[in-house]
PAPA-162788 format. One record per residue: x, y, z of N, C-alpha, C in turn. Coordinates in steps of 0.2 Angstrom, whole numbers, plus 5000, padded with zeros to 4 digits. Layout:
BEGIN
XYZXYZXYZ/...
This chain:
BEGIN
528244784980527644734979527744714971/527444654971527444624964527244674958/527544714953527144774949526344744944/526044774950525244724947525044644946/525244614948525044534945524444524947/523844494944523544494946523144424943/522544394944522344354943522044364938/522044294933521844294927521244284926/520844314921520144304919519944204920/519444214925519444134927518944084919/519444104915518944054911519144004910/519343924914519343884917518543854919/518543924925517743904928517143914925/517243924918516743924915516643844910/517143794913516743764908516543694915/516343734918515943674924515243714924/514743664924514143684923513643694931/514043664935513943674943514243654947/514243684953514643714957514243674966/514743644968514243624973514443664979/514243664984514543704991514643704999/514843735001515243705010515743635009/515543595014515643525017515743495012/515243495008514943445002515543464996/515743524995516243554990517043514990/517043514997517643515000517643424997/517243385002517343315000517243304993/516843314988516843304981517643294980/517943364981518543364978519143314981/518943314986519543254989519443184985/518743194983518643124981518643104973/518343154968518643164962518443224961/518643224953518643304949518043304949/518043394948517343434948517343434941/516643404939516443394935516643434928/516843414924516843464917517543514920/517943494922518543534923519043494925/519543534925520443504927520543544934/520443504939520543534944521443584945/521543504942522543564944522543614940/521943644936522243724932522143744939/521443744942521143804947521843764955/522043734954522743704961523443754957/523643764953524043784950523943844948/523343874947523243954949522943974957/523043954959522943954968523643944970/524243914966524843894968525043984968/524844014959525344074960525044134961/524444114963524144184968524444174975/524344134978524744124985525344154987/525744144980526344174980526444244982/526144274977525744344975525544384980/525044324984524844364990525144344996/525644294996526144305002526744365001/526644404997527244464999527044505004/526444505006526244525012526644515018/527044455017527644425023528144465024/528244495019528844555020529444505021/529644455016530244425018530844465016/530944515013531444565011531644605020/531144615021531244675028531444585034/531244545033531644515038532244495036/532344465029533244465027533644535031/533244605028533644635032533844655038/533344635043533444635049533844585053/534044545046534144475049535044455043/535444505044535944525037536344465039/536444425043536844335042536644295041/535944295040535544235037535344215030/535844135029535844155021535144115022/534744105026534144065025533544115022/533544155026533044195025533344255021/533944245017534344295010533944255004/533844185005533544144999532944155000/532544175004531944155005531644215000/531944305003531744365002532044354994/532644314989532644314986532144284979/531644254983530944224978530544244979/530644314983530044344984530144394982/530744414979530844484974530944474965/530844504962530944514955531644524957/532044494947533044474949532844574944/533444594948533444674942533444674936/533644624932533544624926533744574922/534344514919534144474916534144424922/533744344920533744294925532844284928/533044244934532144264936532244224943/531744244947531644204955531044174952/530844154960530344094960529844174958/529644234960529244254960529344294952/529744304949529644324943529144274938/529144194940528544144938528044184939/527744224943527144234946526444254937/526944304936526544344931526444294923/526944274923527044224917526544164918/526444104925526044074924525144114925/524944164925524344204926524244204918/524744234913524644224907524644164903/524944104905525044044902524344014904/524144024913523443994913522744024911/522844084907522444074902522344064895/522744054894522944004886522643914886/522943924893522843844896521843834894/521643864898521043884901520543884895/520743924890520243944884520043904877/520443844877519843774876519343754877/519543754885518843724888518343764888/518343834888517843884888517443884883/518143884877517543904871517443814869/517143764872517043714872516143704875/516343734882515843754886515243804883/515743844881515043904878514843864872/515143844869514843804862514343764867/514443714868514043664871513343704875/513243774876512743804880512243844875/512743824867512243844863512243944863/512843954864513244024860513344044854/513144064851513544084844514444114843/514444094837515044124836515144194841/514644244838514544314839514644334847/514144274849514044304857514644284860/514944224859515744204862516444284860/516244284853516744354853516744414858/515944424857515644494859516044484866/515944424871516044404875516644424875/517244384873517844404873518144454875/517844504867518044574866517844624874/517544604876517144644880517444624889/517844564889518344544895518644584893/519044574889519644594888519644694890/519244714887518944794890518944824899/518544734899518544744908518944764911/519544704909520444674911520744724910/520644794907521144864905520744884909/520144884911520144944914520244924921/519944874924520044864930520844854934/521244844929521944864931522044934930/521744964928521945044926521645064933/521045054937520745074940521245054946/521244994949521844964953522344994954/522745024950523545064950523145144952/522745164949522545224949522245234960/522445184961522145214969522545224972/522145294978522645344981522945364978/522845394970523045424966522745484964/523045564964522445614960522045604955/522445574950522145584942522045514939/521745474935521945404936522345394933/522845334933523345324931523345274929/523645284920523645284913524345234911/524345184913524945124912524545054910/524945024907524844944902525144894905/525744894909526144844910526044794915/525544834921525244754922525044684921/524944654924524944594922523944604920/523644624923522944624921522744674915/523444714914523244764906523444724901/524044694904524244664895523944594895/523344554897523044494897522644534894/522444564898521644604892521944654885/522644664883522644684878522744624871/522844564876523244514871522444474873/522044474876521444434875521244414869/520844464866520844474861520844424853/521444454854521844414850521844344850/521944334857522044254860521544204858/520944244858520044204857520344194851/520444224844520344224839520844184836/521144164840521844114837521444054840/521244054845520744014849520243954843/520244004838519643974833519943944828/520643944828520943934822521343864824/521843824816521943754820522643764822/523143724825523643704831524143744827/524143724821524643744814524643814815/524043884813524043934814524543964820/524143914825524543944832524943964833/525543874831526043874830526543934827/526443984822526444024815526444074818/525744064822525744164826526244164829/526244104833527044104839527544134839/527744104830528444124827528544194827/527844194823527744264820527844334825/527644324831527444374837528244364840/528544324840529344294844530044324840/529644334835530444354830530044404827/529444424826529544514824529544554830/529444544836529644594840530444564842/530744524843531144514844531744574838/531344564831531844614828531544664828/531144714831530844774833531544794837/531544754840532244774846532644774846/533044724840533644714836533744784830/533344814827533344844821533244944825/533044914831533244994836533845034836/533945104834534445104835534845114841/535445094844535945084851535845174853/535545174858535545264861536545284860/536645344861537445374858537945354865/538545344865538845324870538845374877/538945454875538845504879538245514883/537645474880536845474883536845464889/536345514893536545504901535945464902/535945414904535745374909535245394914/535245404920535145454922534545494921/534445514914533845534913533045494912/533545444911533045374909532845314913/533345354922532745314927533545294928/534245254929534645214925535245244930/535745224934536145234937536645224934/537145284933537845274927538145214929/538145184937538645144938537945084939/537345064936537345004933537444954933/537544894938537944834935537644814932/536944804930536444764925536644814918/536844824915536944884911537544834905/536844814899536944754894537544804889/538044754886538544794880538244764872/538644764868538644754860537844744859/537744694855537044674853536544674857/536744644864536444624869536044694872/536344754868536344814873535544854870/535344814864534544844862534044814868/534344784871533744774878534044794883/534444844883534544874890533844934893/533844924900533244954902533145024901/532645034897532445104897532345144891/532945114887533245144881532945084874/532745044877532445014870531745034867/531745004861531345024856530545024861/530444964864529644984866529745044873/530445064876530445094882530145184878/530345194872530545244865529645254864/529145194863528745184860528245244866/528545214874528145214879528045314882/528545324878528945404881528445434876/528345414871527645444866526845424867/527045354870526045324868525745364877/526145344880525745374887525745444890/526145474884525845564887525345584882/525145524878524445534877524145544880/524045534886523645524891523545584895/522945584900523245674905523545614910/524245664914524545644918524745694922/524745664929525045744932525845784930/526145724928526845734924526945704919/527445754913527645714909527745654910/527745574905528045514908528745524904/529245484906529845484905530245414902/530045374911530245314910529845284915/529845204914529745164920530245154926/530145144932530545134936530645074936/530445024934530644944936530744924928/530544974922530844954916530244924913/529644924913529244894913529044934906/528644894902528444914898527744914894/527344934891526844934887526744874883/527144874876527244834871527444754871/527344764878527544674883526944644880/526544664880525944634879525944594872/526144614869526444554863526744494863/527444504868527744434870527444414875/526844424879526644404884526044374879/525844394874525144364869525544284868/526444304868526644234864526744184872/526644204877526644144882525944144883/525444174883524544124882524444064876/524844104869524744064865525143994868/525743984870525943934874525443874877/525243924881524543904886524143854883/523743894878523243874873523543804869/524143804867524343744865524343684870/524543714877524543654882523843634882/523343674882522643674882522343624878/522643644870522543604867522643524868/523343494870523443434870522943404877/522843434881522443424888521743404886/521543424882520843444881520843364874/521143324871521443294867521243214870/521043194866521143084870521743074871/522243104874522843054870522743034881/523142994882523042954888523443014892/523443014901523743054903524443064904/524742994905525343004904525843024897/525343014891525243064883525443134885/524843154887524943214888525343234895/525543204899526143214903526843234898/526943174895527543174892527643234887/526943234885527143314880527343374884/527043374887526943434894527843454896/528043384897528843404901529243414895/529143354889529443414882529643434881/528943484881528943554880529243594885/529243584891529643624896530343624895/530543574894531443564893531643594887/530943594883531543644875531343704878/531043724880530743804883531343824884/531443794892532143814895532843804892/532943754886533543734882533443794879/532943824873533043864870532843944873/532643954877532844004882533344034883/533843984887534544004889534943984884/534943964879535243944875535344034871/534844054869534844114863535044174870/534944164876535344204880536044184881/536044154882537144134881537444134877/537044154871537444154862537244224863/537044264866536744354864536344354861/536144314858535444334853534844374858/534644364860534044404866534244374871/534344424877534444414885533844384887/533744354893533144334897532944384900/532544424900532344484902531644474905/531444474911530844454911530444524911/530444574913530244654915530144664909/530344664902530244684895530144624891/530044554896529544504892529744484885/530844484886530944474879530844404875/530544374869530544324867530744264870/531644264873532044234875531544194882/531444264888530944234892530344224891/530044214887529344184884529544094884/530044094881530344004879530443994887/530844034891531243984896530644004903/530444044902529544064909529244014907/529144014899528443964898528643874898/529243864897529443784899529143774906/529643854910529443814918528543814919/528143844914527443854917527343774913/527743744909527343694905527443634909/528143644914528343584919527843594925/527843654927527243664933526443644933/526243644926525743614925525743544923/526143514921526343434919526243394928/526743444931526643434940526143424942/525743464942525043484946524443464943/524643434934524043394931524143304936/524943284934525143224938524943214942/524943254947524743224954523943224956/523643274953522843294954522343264950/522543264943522243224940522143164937/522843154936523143084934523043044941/523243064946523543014953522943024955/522543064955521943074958522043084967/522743134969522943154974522843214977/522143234977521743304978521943334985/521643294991521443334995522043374997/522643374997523043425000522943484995/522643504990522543554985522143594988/521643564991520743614993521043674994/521643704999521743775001521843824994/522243784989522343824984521843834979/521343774977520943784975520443864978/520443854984519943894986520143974985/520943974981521044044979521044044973/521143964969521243984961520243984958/519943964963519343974959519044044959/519444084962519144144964519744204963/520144204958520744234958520744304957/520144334955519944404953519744414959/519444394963519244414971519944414976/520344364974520944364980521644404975/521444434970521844494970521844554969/521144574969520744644973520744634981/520744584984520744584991521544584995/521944574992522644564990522944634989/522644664985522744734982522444824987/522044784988521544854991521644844998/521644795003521644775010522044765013/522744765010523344735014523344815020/523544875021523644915026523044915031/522444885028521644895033521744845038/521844765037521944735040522544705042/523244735043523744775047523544795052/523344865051523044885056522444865060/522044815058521644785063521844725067/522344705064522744645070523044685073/523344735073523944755078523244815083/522644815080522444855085521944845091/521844765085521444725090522044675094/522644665092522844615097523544635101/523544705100523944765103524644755098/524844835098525344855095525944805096/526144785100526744745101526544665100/525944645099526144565100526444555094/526344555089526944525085527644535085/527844575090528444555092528844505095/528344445099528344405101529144385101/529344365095530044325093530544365092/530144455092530744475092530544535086/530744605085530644655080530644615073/531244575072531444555066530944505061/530444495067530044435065529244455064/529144545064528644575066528244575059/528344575055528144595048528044535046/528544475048528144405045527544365050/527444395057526744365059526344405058/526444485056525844525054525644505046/525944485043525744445035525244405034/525644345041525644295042524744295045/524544355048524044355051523344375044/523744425040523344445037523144405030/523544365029523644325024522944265026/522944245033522544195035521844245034/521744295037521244325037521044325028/521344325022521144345016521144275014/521244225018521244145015520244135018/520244155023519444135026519144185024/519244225021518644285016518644235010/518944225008518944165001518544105002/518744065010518344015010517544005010/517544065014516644105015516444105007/516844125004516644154996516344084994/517044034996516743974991516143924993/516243924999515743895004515043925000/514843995000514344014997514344034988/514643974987514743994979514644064977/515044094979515344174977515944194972/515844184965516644184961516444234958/516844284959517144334956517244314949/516844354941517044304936516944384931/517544384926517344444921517244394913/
């Protein structure tokens, strides 16, 4: 399963001053924007929770039951994280969750300003999600768990470590942002560069890490090899802080803690797109910066991976993938601003709207219900029907059922203006 992703603090939905509901919600939107907001953030975070919550389909378990199909070989391959340098469609997932709050935190502190907040009360605010956002991922991973379980690398630990921060830059002008950018992009960059390379005899092995490795980086390249770099180093000391039922050692997917820094530098991203969105300039203005921006993203990406300077590493969020994740989040939202708000070509959206508006509810429902409501299809509509087309095909209509079932628990929500909001 996706290592935690989860839905970003909806502060998008705060700067609409009401909310209409049922029937009446639905046509609004088919027919223009909701008031005081950018419908394609809330269509474009509904985009990659969707994603998120269709792992549910178990496209992996049907490639493998299905080992000649290079169809369903591509399919399960965007629906898995790549092992280390590179990215699928699903490695996007966690990256736009963090870009869409950068995107988002304009309009909020625009909103609260206009509601007559203070400074104080907007921080206090802040300081105090971002609290919510560590604990309720710590809470999330810790189930069915003895003891709670004391990890930062998801996606709702390192938004809420990097929140923070992100308000505070929030108040400052484009210039500053720009600076912090650089600044968060090339000192942890050389944090990792100025590491020293583990000894050539070092067993592997110990650090989670198979001798025979084909992901297993050389020369320069090799301070971001998994496990052994400077924040994996950091994580072997900051998390036995903690009580655990075992020492920690390493991560198994290489994940890390100190992500949360270059995952600060893709909000601030965000926040710049935010910034020009939020701007007169006309839409196809702010289109044209939009895709821009995404082409040097991806140019300077790949570019500082193919010279060795930083690998694309999405699992340890090295700078290189900040530029080439956040182009493709800046081209995804150039997309879904075009067509939803510039074309003004809404209604096929409504489905995603009705999970982006509620992202913290559809990935607590996402998180905690997939084995319950498994079990209740196959036991209200007996053990074998999803076999219908065959064993191979059993895991994607049982997804496929429960998936529906987690999309009408949402529609309910919104119908009865119910948002889940930290």
């Amino acid at each position: 399963m996706y290592h935690a992703p989860v839905a970003t603090p909806d502060a998008a939905a705060e700067s609409s001053s009401a909310r209409t509901s049922g029937q009446a919600a639905e046509q609004a939107f088919a027919v223009k924007p909701l008031l005081n907001r950018l419908a394609s953030l809330d269509a474009y975070r509904g985009f990659v929770m969707f994603l998120m919550m269709a792992e549910v389909l178990h496209l992996s378990r049907v490639s493998r039951a299905l080992p000649d199909s290079g169809f369903w070989r591509f399919l399960a391959h965007h629906q898995s994280h790549v092992p280390w340098i590179g990215a699928s469609l699903h490695d996007l997932i966690q990256p736009s969750f963090s870009f869409l709050v950068g995107v988002a935190l304009p309009f909020s502190l625009i909103s609260r300003s206009q509601r007559g907040q203070s400074a104080w009360q907007q921080t206090r605010h802040a300081f105090t999600r971002a609290l919510i956002l560590i604990a309720l991922g710590i809470f999330l991973r810790s189930v069915n768990r003895p003891l709670t379980y004391f990890t930062f690398e998801d996606t709702l630990t390192q938004i809420g470590l990097g929140y923070g921060f992100l308000f505070l830059l929030g108040q400052r002008s484009v210039r500053v942002q720009w600076i912090a950018l650089g600044v968060i992009l090339f000192g942890y960059w050389l944090a990792f560069a100025l590491h020293p390379l583990s000894p050539a005899e070092f067993d592997l092995t110990t650090v989670g890490v198979p001798a025979d490795w084909p992901h297993q980086l050389s020369g320069f390249a090799a301070h971001w090899n998994k496990n052994t770099n400077f924040a994996a180093h950091f994580d072997q000391w900051f998390l036995n802080l903690f009580p655990r039922e075992q020492p920690f050692v390493f991560n198994g997917g290489g994940y890390l803690t100190l992500s949360f820094i270059p995952t600060l530098g893709t909000m601030i991203l965000g926040l710049l797109a935010g910034n020009v969105l939020r701007t007169e300039r006309t839409p196809q203005q702010k289109i044209k910066w939009l895709v821009a921006a995404g082409l040097i993203g991806l140019a300077a990406g790949l570019l500082l991976g193919w010279l060795g300077i930083c690998p694309v590493v999405k699992r340890i969020w090295t700078p290189s993938w900040v530029l080439y994740s956040g182009g493709w989040c800046f081209l995804l939202l150039a997309a879904f601003y075009a067509v939803i708000d510039w074309q003004g070509i809404r209604r096929w959206a409504f489905p995603l709207l009705v999970i982006g508006m509620n992202s913290i509810a559809a990935y607590c429902i996402a998180e905690l219900t997939s084995g319950f409501f498994t079990e209740v299809l196959k036991r209200h509509f007996g053990q074998n029907s999803f076999k219908v087309f065959g064993e191979a095909y059993e895991p994607l209509l049982l997804g496929a059922g429960v998936l529906l079932l987690w999309w009408l628990i949402l529609l309910g929500m919104y119908r009865k203006k119910i948002f889940l909001r930290i």
